[in-house]
C-alpha positions as CSV (number, residue, x, y, z in Angstrom):
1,X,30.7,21.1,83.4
2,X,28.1,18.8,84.3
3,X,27.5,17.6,88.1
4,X,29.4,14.2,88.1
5,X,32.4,15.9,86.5
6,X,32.5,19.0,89.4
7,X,32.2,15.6,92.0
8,X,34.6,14.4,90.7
9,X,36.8,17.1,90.4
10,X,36.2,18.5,93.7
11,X,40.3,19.1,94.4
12,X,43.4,19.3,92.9
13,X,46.5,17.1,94.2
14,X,48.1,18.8,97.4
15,X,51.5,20.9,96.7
16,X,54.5,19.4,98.0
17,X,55.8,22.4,98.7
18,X,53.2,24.4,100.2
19,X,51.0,21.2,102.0
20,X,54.1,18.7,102.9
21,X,52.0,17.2,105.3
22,X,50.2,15.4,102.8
23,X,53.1,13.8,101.9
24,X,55.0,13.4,105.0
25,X,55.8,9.6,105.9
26,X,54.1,8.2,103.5
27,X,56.6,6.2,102.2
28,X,57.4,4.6,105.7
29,X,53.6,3.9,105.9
30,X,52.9,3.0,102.3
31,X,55.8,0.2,103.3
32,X,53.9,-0.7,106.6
33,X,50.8,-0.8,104.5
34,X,52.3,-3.5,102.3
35,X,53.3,-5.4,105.0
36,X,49.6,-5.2,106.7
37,X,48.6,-6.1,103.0
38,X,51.1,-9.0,102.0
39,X,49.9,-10.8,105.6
40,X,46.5,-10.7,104.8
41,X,46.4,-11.7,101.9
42,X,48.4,-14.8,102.6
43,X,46.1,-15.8,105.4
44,X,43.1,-15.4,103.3
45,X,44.7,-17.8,101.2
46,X,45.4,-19.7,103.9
47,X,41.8,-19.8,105.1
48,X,40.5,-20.7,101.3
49,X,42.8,-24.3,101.2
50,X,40.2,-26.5,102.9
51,X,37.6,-25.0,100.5
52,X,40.3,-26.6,97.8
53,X,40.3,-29.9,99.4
54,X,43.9,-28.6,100.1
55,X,45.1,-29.2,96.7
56,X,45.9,-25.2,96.8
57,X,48.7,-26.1,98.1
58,X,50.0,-27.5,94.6
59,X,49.6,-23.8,93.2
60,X,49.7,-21.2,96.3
61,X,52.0,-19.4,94.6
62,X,49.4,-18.3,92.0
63,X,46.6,-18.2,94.4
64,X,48.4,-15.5,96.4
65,X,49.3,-13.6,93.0
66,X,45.5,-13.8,91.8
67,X,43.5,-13.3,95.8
68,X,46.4,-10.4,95.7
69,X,45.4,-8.5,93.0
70,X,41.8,-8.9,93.1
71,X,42.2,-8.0,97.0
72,X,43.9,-4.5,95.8
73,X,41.9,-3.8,92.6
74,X,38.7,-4.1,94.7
75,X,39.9,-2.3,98.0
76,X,41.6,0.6,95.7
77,X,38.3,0.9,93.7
78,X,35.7,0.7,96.9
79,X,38.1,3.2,99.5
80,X,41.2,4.5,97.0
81,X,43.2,2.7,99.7
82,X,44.1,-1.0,100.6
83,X,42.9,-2.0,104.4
84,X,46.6,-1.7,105.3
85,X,46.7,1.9,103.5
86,X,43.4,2.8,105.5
87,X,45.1,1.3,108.6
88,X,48.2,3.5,108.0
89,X,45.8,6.7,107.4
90,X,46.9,7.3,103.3
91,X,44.6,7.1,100.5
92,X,45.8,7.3,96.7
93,X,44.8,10.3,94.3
94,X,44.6,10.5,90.5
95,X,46.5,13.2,89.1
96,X,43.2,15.0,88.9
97,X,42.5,14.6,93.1
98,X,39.6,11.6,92.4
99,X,39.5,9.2,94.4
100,X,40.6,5.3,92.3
101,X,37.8,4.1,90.5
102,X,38.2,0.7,88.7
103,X,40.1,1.5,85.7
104,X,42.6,3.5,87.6
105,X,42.4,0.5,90.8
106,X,43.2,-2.3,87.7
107,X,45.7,0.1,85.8
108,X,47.9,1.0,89.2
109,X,47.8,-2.9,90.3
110,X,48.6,-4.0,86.8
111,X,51.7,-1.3,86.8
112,X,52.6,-2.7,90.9
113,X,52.9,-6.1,89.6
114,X,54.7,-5.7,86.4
115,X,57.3,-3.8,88.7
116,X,57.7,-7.1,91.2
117,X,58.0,-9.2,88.4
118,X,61.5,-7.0,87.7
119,X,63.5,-6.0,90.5
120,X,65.3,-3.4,88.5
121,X,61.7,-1.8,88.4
122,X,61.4,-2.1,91.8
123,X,64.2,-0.6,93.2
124,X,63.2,2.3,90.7
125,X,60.2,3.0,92.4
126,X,61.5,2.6,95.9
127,X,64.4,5.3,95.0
128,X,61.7,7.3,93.4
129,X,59.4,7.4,96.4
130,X,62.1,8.0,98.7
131,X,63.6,10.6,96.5
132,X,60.2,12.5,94.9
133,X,58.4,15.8,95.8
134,X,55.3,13.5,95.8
135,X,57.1,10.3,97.4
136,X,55.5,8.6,94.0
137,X,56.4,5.1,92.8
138,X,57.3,4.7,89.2
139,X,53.4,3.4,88.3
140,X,52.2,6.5,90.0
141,X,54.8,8.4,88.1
142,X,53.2,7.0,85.0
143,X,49.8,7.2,86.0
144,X,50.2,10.3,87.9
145,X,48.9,9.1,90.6
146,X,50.2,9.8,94.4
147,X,49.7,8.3,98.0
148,X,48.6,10.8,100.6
149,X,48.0,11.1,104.5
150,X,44.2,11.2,104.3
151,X,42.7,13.9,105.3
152,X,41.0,14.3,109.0
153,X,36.9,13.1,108.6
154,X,34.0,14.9,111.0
């Protein structure tokens, strides 16, 4: 194994069943997260209409939908975590323990969106998190992926 794969490999993911506390809340606070997220992102949006001339206004619908995904693809990929996820104290994994990089950033955001766009996709993932060892959505059951309580830092 060469050095970049043992740094990158420095964990596995955390047993449900023998480190809960990894998991514990974290479906409360990846919901609190969103929240944190969703405002955000609508008042940088906000803040970008003068730079418009205001005509933002006629499409703010899809400037929320593109500022939003950029916002999560490059906060996923620079802390595996969105500001409101840092703010709540969770972090997402790969099913190896990495932290996101950009594929897995664009690949989880991509699968997030395609599960607004259907609500029956949605309320999927929302049982599933509620209902999982993991507390995993349905992208991060495909991605094998998970959102954990990050970890105390020195």
């Amino acid at each position: 194994m060469t050095q970049a794969t043992t740094d990158r490999r420095s964990y596995a993911l955390p047993d449900p069943d023998t480190q809960s506390e990894f998991y514990q809340d974290v479906t409360f606070k990846r919901a609190l997260a969103w929240v944190i997220d969703s405002a955000l992102v609508f008042v940088l949006c906000v803040l970008v209409l003068p730079f418009t001339a205001f005509t933002g206004l006629l499409f703010f619908g899809g400037l929320v939908l593109v500022f939003g995904f950029a916002y999560r693809v490059v906060t996923l990929t620079t802390g595996s975590a969105t500001w409101g996820m840092r703010l709540m104290s969770i972090e997402m994994r790969q099913s190896d323990g990495a932290r996101f990089d950009l594929g897995a950033a664009f690949l989880h955001t991509l699968g997030y969106r395609v599960s607004v766009m259907f609500p029956i996709l949605q309320i999927i993932s929302i049982v599933l998190m509620l209902t999982s060892a993991r507390k995993q959505g349905l992208t991060d059951h495909v991605m094998g992926t998970v959102a954990i309580n990050r970890a105390a830092r020195y």
